[in-house]
C-alpha positions in Angstrom: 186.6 112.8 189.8 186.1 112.4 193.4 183.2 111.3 195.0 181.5 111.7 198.5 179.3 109.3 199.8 176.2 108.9 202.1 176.3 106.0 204.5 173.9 103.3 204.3 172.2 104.9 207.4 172.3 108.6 206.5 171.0 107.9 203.1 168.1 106.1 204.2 167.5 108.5 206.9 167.2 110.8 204.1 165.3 109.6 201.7 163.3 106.4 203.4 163.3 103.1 201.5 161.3 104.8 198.8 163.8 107.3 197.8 166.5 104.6 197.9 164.0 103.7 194.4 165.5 106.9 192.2 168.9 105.9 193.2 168.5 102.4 192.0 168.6 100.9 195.2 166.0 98.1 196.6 165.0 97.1 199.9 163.7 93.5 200.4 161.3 92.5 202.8 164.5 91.4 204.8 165.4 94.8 205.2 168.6 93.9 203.3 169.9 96.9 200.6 170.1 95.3 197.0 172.0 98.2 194.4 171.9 97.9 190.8 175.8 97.6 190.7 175.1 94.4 192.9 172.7 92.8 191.0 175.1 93.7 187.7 177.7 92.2 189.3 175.7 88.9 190.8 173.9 88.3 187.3 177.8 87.4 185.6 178.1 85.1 187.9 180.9 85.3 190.1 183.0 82.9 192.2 183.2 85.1 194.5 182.2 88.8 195.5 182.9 90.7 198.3 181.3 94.4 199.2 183.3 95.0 202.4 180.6 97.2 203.8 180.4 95.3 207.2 180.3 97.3 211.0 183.1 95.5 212.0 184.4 92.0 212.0 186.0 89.3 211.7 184.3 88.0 208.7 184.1 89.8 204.9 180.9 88.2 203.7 180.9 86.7 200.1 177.7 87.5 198.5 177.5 85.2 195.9 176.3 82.7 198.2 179.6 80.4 197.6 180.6 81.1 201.4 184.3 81.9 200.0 184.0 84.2 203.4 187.1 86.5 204.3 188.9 87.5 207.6 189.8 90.9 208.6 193.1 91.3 210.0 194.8 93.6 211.6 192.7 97.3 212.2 190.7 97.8 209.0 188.2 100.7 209.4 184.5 100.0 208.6 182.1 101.7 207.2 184.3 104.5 204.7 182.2 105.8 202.5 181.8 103.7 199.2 182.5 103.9 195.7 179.3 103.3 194.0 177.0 106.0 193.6 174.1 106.9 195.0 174.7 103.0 197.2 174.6 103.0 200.6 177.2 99.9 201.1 180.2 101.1 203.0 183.6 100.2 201.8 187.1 99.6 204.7 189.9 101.7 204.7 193.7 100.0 205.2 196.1 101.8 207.0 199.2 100.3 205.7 200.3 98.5 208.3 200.0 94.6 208.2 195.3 95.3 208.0 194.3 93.3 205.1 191.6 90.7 204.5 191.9 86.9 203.9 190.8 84.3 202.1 191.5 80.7 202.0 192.9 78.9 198.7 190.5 78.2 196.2 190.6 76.5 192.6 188.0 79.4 192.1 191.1 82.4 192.2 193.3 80.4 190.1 193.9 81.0 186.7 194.9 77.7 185.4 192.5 75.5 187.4 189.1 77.5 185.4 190.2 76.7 181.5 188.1 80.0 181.0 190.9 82.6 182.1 190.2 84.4 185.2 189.0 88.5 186.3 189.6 90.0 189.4 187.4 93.5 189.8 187.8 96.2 192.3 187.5 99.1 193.4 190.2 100.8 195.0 190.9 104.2 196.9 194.7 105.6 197.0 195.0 107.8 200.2 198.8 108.5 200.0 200.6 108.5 196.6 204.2 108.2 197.7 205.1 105.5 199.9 207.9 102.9 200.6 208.0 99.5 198.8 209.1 96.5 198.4 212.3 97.2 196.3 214.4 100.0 195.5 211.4 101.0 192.6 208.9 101.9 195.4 206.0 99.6 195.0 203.2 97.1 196.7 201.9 94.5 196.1 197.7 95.5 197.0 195.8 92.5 196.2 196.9 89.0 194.8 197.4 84.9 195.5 201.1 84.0 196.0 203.7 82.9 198.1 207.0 82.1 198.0 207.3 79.2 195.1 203.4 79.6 194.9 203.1 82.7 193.0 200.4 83.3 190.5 198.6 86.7 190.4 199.0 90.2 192.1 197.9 93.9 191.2 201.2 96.0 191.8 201.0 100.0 192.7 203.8 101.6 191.9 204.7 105.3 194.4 204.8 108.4 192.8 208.7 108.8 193.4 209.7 105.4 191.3 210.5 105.3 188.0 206.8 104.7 186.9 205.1 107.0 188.8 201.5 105.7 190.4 200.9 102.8 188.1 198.6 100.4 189.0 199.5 97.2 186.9 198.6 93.5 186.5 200.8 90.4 186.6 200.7 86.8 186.3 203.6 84.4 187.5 205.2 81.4 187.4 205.1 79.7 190.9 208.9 80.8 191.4 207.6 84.6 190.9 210.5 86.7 189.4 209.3 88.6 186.1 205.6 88.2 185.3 203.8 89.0 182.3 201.8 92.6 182.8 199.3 94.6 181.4 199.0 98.7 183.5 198.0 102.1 183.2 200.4 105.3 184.4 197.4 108.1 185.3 198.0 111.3 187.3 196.0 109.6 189.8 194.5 111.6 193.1 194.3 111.0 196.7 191.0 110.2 198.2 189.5 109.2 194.7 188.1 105.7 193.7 189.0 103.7 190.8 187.7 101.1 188.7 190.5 98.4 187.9 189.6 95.1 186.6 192.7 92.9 185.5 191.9 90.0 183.2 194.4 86.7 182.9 193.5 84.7 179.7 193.2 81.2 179.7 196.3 79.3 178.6 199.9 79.4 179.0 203.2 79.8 177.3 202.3 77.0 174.8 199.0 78.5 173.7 198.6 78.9 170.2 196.0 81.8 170.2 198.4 84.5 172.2 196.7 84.6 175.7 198.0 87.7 178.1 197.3 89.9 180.5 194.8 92.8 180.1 193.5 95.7 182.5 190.8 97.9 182.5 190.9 101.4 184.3 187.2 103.0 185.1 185.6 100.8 182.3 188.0 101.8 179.7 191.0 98.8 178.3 194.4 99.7 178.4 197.9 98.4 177.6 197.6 94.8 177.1 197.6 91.9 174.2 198.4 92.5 171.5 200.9 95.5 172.5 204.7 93.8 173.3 205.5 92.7 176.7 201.9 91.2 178.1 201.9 87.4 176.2 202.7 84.6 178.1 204.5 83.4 175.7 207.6 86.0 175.7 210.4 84.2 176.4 211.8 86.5 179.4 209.0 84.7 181.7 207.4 81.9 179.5 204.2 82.1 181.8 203.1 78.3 182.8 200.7 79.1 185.9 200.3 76.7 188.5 197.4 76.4 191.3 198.9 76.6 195.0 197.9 76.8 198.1 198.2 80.0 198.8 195.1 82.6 200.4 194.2 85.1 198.2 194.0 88.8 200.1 192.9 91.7 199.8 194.9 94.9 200.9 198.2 92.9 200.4 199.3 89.7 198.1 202.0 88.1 200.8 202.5 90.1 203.7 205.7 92.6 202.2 203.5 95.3 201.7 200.2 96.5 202.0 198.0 99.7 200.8 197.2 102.3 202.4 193.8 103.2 201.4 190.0 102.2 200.6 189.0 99.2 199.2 185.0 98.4 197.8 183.2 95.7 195.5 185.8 92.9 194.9 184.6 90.5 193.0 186.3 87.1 190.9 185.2 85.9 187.8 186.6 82.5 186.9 186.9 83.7 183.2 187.5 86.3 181.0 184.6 89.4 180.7 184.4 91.4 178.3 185.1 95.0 177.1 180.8 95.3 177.0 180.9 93.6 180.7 183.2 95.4 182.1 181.7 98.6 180.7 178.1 97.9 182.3 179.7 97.1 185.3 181.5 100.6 185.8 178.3 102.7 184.1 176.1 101.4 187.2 178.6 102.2 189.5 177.6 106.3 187.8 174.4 105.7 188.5 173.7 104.7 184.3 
């Protein structure tokens, strides 16, 4: 369901620091706003988080303390209401048009270089449904690491007039790209509503004995992944063997061929694998549970 949010400011002109309390917000004596969803987030320990509620820019600040600092680019709009109830952290809007944020290569966003997997959590906020993509199937690429020949990961957004209406999906590649090995969901999703996605990329590759894939969560709850068909690394029409490279990771966009238009909140990466139980908690204190 759709939500409307209070900024930071109006809230606490509201309620004053002790009504942030009943929403489970905190105020340190630095004046800085501390949510539970943060603090659930913070305590899995992160490589790297990013609550995109800054005024303005150039710089998205990583809250984990790791510095893994991003750069707005292009004309991001600050200070959209957020995802996260009853939190007064602002979230950016994208506009589709080359604005996206930016951050440098790390062995910290790469699945092979962690030997634990790797999870990539965010919320997102579709404000158009039918769009132009990069192919002939209408879709964009909203948030990934890869370049050309130094592909790895993307999430994928599909429009509503493809052949697989508004999914959202997960992929991992080999460096040269091509077909990737998925996991998605296909939901009658809405305009101006927020949603919980968290794609999870197992440790391993093609050679793996145990079956590692690709799985993907949608507001809490897993969807198609391991062991349905089509998700292993090991299927021989992409034999997934990921390799590090030096390509940014962004946000808003994977390589510059298409970008979302839309919100964008609480992006955080794990340099393993969570868990159903995790990834649950996570999306319950984003309701305020």
């Amino acid at each position: 369901m759709g939500r409307k949010q209070l900024t930071r400011r109006q809230l606490l002109a509201v309620t004053g620091p002790a009504g942030l309390a009943a929403f489970g917000v905190t105020t340190p004596l630095d004046g800085a706003v501390v949510s539970t969803y943060e603090k659930k987030v913070l305590a899995k320990k992160p490589a790297a988080y990013w609550r995109l509620g800054e005024t303005k820019g150039p710089e998205a600040i990583d809250r984990t303390g790791n510095d893994h600092k991003g750069i707005y680019r292009g004309t991001p709009r600050f200070q959209e209401p957020g995802a996260i109830i009853g939190d007064t952290d602002t979230a950016i809007a994208l506009d589709g048009k080359r604005s996206y944020v930016e951050i440098s290569t790390h062995k910290d966003f790469s699945q092979p270089t962690s030997g634990n997997g790797l999870s990539v959590e965010v919320w997102v906020r579709p404000d158009v449904l039918k769009f132009e993509g990069e192919t002939d199937d209408s879709y964009i690429h909203w948030l990934g690491k890869g370049e050309t020949k130094q592909h790895e990961w993307a999430l994928r957004f599909y429009s509503r007039k493809s052949r697989r209406p508004n999914r959202i999906s997960a992929y991992i590649f080999n460096p040269e790209g091509g077909l990737g090995a998925g996991a998605y969901f296909e939901n009658t999703l809405r305009v101006g509503e927020w949603i919980h996605v968290v794609a999870c990329f197992d440790a391993g590759d093609a050679d793996t004995q145990d079956r590692p894939g690709v799985q993907i969560y949608m507001n809490g709850q897993r969807r198609l992944g391991p062991p349905s068909p089509g998700t292993l690394y090991r299927n021989p029409q992409w034999h997934i063997k990921p390799v590090y490279g030096t390509a940014p990771h962004r946000l808003g966009t994977r390589d510059l061929k298409s970008f979302l238009t839309g919100g964008l909140d609480e992006v955080a990466i794990y340099p393993r694998v969570l868990t159903r139980q995790e990834i649950l908690e996570n999306h319950m204190a984003a309701n305020g549970k």
